[in-house]
TITOR-438581 format. One record per residue (C-alpha): residue number from 1; residue in three letters; x, y, z. Coordinates in steps of 0.25 Angstrom, whole numbers, plus 5000, padded with zeros to 4 digits. Layout:
<rs>
+------+------+------+------+------+
! resi ! resn !    u !    v !    w !
+------+------+------+------+------+
!  NUM !  ALA !    X !    Y !    Z !
...
+------+------+------+------+------+
</rs>
This chain:
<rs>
+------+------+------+------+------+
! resi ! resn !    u !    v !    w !
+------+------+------+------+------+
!    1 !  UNK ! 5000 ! 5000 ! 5000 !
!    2 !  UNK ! 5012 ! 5011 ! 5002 !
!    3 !  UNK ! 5015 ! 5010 ! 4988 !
!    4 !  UNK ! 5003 ! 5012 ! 4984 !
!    5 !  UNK ! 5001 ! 5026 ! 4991 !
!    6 !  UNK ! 5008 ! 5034 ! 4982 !
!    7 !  UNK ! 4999 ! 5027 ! 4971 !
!    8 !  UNK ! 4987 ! 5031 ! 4979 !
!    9 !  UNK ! 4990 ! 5046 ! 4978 !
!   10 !  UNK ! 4993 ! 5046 ! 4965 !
!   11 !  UNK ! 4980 ! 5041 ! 4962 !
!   12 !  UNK ! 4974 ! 5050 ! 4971 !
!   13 !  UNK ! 4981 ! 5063 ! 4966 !
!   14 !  UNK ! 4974 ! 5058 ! 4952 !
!   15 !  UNK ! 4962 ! 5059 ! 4957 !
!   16 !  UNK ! 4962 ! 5073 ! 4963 !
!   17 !  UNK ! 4968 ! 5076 ! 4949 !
!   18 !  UNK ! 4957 ! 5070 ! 4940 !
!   19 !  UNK ! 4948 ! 5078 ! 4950 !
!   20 !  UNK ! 4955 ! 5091 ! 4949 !
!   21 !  UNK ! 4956 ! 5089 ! 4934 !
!   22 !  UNK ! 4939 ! 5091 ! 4936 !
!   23 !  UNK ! 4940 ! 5105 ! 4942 !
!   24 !  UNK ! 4951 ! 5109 ! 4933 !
!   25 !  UNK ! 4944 ! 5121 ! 4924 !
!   26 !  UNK ! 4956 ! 5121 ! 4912 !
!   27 !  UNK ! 4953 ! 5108 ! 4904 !
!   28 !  UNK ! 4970 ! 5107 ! 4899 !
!   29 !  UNK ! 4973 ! 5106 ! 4914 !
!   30 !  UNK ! 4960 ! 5099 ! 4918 !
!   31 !  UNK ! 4965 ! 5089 ! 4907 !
!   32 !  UNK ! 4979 ! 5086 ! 4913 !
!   33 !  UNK ! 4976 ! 5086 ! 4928 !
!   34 !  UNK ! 4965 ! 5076 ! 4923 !
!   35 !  UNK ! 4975 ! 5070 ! 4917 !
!   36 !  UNK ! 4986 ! 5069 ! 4926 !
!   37 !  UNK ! 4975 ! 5064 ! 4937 !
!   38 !  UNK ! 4972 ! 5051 ! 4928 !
!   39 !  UNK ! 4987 ! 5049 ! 4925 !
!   40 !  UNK ! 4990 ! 5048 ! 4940 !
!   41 !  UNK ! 4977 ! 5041 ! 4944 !
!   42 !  UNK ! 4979 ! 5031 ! 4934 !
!   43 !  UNK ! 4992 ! 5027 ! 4937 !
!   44 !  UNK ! 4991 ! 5027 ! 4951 !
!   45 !  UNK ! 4979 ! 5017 ! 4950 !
!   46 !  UNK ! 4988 ! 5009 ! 4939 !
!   47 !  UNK ! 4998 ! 5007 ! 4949 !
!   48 !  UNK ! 4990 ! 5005 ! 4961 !
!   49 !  UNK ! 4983 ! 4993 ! 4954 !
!   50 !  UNK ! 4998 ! 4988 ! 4950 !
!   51 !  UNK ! 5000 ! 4988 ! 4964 !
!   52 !  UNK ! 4988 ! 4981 ! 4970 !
!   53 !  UNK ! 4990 ! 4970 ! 4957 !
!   54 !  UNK ! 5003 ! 4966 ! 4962 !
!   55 !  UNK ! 5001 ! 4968 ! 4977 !
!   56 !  UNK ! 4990 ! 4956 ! 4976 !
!   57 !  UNK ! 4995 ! 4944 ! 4983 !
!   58 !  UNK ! 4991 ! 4935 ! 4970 !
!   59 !  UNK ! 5002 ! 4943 ! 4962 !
!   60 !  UNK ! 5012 ! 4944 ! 4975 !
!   61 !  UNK ! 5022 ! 4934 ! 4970 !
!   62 !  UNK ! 5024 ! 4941 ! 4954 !
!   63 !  UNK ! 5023 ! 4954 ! 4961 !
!   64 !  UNK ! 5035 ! 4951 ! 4969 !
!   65 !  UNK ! 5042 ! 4943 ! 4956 !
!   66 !  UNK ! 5039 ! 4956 ! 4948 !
!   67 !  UNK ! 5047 ! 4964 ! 4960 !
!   68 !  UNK ! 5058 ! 4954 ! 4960 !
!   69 !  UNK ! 5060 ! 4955 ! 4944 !
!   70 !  UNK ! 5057 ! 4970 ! 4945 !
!   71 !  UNK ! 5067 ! 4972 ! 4957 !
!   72 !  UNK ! 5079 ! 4963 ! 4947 !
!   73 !  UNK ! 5076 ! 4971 ! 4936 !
!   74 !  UNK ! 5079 ! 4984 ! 4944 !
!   75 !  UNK ! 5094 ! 4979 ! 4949 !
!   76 !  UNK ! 5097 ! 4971 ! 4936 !
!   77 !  UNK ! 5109 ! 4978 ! 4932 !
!   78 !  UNK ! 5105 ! 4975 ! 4916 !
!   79 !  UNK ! 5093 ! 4981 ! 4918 !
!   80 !  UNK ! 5098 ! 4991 ! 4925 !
!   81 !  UNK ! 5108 ! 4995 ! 4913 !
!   82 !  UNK ! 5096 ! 4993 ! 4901 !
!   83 !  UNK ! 5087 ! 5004 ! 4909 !
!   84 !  UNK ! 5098 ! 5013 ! 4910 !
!   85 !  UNK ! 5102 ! 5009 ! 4896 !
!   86 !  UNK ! 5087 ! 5013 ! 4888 !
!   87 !  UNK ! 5087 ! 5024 ! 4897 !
!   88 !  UNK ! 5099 ! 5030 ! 4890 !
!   89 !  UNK ! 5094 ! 5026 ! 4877 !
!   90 !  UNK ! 5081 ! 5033 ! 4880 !
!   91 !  UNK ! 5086 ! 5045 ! 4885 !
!   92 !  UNK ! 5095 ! 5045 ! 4872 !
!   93 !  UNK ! 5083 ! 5042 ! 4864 !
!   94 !  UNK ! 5074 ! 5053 ! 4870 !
!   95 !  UNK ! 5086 ! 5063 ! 4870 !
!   96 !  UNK ! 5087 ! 5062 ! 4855 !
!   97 !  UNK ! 5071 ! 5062 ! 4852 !
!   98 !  UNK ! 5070 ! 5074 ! 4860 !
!   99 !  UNK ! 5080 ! 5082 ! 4851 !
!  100 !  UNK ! 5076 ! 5076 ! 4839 !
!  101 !  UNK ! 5060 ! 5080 ! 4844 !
!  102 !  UNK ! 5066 ! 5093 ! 4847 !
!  103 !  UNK ! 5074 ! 5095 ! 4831 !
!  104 !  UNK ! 5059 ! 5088 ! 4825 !
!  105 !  UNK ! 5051 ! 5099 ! 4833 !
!  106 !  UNK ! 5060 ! 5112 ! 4829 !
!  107 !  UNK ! 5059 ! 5105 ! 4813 !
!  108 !  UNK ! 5043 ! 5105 ! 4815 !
!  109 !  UNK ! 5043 ! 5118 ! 4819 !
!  110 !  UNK ! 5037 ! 5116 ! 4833 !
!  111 !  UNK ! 5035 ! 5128 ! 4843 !
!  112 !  UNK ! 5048 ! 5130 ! 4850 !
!  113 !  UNK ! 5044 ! 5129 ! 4865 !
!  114 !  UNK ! 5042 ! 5110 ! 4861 !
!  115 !  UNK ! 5055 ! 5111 ! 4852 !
!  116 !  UNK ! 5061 ! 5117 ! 4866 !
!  117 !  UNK ! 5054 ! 5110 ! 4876 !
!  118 !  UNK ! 5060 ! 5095 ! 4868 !
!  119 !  UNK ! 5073 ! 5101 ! 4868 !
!  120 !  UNK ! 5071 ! 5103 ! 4885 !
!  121 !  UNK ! 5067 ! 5090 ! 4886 !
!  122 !  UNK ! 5079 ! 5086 ! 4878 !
!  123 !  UNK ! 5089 ! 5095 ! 4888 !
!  124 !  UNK ! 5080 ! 5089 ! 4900 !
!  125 !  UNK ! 5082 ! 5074 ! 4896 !
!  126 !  UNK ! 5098 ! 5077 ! 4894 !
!  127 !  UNK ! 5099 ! 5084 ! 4906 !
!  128 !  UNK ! 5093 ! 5073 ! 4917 !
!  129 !  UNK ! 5100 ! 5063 ! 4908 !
!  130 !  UNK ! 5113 ! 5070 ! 4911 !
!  131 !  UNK ! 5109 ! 5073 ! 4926 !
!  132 !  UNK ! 5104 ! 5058 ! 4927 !
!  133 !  UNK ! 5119 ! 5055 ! 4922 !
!  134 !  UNK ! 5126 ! 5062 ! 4931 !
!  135 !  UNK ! 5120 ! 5057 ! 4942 !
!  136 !  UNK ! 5120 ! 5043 ! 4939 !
!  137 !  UNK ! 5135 ! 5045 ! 4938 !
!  138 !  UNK ! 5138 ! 5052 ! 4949 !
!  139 !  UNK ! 5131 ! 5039 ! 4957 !
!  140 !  UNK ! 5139 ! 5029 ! 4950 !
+------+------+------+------+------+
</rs>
């Protein structure tokens, strides 16, 4: 049950969103509010159903065999390297996509405020990638 609590006022905090969406007078904020509130009441009840699945005593001995495998894959040093190995390429990936978008955006004419918010995005990305890398090596 004490894992569940933060669960519980997720789901709450979505319900006094959807409600708040009502009284809302601006329908593009009424909108997202309303939004926001199923996103978060959704998932909350997605996860609390996960929970009270596995937590019956039928499915006690997968549920702890799912933990055992989870907890192996988590300290498998191979693992460990291919996670850190598609995040690399990923971050590669999405570095290049975001200048390219932002070259394909200034050829098609787009307004200048979305050809500069991609390129920030760009500079973010490179930014905590170079920060992350920092850190991790002043650890090791």
């Amino acid at each position: 049950m004490e894992n569940m609590k933060p669960l519980i006022v997720e789901f709450m905090i979505g319900i006094i969103l959807l409600g708040i969406s009502f009284f809302v007078k601006n329908d593009y904020y009424s909108t997202m509010i309303f939004s926001m509130g199923i996103g978060l009441t959704a998932g909350a009840a997605a996860q609390i159903i996960r929970i009270i699945y596995w937590k019956n005593p039928k499915r006690q001995d997968a549920y702890e065999a799912k933990k055992q495998e989870t907890h192996i894959n988590r300290i498998d040093e191979r693992k460990q390297y291919l996670r850190m190995k598609a995040g690399h390429i990923t971050y590669q990936i999405m570095t290049f996509l975001l200048l390219l978008l932002a070259f394909m955006m200034s050829l098609f004419r787009a307004e200048a405020w979305i050809i500069v918010m991609i390129f920030l995005l760009f500079v973010f990305q490179w930014l905590v990638g170079f920060i992350a890398y920092r850190i991790l090596e002043k650890k090791m």
